[in-house]
Z-matrix of the N, CA and C atoms (Angstrom, degrees):
N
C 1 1.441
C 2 1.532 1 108.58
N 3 1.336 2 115.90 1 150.71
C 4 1.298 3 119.56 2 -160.22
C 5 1.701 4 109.69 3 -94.90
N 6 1.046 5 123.31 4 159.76
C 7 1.773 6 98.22 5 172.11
C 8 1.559 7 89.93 6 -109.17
N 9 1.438 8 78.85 7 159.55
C 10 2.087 9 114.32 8 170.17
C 11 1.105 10 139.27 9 -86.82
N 12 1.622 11 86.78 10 123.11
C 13 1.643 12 83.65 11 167.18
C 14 1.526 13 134.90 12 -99.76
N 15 1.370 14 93.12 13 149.92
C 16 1.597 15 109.74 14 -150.68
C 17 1.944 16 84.33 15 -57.37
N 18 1.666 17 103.54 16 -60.77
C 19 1.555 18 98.25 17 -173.10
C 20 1.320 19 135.37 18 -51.80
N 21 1.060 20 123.94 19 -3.31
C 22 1.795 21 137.30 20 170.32
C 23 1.204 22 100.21 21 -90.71
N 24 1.287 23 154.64 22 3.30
C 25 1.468 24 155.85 23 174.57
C 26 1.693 25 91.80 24 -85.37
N 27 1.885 26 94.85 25 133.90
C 28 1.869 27 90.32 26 -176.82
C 29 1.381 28 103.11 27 -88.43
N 30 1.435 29 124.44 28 14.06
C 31 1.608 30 109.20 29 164.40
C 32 1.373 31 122.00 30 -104.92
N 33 1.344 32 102.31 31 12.56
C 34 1.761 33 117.55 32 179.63
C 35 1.404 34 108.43 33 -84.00
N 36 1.357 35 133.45 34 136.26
C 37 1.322 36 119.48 35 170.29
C 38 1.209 37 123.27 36 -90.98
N 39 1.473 38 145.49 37 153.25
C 40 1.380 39 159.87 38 -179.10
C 41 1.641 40 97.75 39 -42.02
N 42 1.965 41 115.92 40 91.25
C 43 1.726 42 91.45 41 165.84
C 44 1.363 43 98.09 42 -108.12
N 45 1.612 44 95.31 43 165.93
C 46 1.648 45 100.05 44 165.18
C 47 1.543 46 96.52 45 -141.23
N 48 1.264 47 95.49 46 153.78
C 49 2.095 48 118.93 47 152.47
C 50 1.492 49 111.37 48 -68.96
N 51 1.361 50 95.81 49 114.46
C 52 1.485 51 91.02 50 -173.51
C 53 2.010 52 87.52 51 -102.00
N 54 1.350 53 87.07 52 161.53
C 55 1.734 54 108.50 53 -171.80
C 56 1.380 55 113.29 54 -66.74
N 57 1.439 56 150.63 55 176.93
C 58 1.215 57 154.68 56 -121.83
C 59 1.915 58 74.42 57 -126.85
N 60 1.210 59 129.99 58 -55.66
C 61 1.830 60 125.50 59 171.97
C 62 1.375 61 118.04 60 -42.91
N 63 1.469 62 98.39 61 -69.15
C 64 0.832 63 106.05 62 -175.98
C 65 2.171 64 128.85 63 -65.19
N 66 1.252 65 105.31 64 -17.51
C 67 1.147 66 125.20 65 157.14
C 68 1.600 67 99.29 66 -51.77
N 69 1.315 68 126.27 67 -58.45
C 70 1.640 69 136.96 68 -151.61
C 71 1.646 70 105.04 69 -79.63
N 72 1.530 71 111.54 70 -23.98
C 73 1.095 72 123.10 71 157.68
C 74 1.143 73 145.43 72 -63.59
N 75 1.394 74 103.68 73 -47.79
C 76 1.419 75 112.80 74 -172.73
C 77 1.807 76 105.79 75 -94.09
N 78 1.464 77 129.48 76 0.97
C 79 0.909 78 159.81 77 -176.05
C 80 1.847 79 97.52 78 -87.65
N 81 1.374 80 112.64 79 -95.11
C 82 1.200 81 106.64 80 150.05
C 83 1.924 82 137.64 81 -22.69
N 84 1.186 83 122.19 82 -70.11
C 85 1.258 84 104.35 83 148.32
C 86 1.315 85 143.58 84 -43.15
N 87 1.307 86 110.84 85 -31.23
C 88 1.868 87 98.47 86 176.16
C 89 1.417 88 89.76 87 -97.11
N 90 1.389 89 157.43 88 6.06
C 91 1.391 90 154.44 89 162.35
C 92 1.723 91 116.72 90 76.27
N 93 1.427 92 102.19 91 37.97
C 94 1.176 93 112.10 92 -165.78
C 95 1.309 94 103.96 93 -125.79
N 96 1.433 95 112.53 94 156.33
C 97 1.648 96 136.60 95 170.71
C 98 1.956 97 104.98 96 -66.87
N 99 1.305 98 130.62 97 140.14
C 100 1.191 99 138.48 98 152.19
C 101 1.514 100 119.35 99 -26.51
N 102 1.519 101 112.22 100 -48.98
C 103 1.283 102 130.54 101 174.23
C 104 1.386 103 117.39 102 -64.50
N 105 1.197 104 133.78 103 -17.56
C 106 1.583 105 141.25 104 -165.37
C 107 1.189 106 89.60 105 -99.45
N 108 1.360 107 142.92 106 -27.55
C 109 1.347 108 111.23 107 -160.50
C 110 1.593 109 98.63 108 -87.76
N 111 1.581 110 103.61 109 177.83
C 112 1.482 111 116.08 110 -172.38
C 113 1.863 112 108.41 111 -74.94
N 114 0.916 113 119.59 112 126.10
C 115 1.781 114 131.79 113 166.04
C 116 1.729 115 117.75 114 -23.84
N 117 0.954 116 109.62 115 162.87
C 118 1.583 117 110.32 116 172.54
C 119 1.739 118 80.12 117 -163.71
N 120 1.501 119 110.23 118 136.83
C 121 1.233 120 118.28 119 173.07
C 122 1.864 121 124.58 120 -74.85
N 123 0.849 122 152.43 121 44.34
C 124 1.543 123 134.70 122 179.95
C 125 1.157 124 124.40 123 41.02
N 126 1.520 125 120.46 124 -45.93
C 127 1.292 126 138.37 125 -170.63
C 128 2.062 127 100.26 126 -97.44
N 129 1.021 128 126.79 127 1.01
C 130 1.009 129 130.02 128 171.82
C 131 1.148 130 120.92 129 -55.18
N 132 1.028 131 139.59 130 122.47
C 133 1.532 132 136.75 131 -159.07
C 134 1.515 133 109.70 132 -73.55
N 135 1.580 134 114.00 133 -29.38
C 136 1.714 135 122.53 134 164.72
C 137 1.944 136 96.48 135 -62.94
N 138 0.937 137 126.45 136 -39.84
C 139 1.893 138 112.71 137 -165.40
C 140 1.628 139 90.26 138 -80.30
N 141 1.399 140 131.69 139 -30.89
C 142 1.399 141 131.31 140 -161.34
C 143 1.997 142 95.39 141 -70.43
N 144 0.943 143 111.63 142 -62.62
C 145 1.780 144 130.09 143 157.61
C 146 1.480 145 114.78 144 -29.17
N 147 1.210 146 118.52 145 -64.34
C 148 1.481 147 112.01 146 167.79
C 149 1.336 148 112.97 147 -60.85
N 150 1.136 149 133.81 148 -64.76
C 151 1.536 150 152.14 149 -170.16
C 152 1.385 151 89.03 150 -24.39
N 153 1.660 152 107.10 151 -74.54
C 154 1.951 153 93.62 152 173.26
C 155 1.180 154 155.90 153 -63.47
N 156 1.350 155 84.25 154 25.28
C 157 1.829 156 119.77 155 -157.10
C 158 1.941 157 99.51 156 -125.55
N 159 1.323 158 97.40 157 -49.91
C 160 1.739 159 91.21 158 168.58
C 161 1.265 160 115.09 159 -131.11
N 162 1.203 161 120.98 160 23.47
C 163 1.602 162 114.48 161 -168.42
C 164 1.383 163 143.05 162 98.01
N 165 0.786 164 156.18 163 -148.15
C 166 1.205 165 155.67 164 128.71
C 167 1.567 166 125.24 165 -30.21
N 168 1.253 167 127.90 166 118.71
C 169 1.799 168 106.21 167 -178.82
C 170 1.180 169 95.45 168 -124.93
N 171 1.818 170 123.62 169 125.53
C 172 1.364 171 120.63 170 171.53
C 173 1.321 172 109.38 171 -89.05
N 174 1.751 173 108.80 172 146.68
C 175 1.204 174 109.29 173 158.61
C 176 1.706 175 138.55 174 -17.01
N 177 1.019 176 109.34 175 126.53
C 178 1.558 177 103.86 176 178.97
C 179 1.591 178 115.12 177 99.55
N 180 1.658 179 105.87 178 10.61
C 181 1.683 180 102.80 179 162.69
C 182 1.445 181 114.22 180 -112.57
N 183 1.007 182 90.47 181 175.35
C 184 1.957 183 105.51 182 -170.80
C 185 1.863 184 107.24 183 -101.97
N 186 1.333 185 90.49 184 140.02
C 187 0.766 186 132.44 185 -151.05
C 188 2.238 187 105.16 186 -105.95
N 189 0.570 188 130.29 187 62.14
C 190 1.713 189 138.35 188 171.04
C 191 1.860 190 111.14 189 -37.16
N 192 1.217 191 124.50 190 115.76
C 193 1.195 192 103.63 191 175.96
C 194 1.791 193 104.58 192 -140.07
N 195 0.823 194 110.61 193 119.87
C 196 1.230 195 111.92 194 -162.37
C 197 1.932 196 110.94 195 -104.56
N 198 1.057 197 132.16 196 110.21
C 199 1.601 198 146.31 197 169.75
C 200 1.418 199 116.84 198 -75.81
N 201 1.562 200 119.29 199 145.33
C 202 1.226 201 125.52 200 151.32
C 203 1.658 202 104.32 201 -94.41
N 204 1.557 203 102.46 202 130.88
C 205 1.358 204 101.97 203 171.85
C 206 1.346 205 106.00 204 -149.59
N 207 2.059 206 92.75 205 131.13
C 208 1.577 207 89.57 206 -177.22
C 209 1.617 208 121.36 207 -65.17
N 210 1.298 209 111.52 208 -12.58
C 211 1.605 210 70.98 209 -172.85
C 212 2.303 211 96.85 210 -110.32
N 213 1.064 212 100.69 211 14.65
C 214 1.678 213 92.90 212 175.54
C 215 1.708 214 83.97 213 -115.96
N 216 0.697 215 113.49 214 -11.03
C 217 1.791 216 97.80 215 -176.53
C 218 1.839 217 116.16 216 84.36
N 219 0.790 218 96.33 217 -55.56
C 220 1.712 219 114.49 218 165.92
C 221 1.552 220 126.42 219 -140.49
N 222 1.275 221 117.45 220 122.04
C 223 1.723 222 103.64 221 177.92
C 224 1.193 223 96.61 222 -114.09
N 225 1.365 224 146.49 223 -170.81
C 226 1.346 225 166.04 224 -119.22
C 227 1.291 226 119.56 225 139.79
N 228 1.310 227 120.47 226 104.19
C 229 1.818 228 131.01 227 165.83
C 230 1.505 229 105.84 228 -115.50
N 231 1.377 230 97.71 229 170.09
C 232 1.402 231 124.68 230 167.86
C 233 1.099 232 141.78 231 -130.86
N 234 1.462 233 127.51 232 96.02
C 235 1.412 234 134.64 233 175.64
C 236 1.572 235 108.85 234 -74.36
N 237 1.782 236 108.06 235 138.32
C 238 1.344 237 109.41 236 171.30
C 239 1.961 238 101.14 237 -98.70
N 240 1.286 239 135.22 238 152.00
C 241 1.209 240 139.22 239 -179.06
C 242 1.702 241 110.53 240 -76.67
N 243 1.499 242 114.04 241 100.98
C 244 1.152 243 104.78 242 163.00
C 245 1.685 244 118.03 243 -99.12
N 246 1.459 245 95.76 244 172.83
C 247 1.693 246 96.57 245 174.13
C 248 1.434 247 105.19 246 -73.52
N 249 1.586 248 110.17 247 168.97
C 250 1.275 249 126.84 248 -139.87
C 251 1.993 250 88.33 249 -88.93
């Protein structure tokens, strides 16, 4: 039997690793510190899924998460990766 991924589940939302720029960007645009944004655990079964997808992710990157929502149509947050 194969194992699962958490991100092919249709109640999971679209995350991504955003890049070391693009981190500096979207940081800059919302006018905020690294530290302000909301947590995502390490041990999260979405970072365990990526991890085999890019590697290793240390603490302190961002985190892309993208929603369908009926009434904004699309929302978008950002978790930074803390330890567990």
């Amino acid at each position: 039997m194969g194992t699962f991924n958490v991100l092919e589940h249709e109640l999971v939302p679209e995350h991504h690793l955003l890049s070391r720029e693009e981190e500096e960007a979207v940081l800059k645009e919302l006018g905020v510190e690294r530290s302000q944004l909301p947590k995502i655990r390490k041990s999260d079964p979405v970072l365990v899924v990526l991890e085999q997808i890019h590697g290793p992710i240390e603490p302190g990157r961002i985190i892309k998460i993208v929603r369908s929502s009926p009434t904004a149509g699309v929302a978008v947050a950002y978790r930074v990766v803390s330890v567990d």
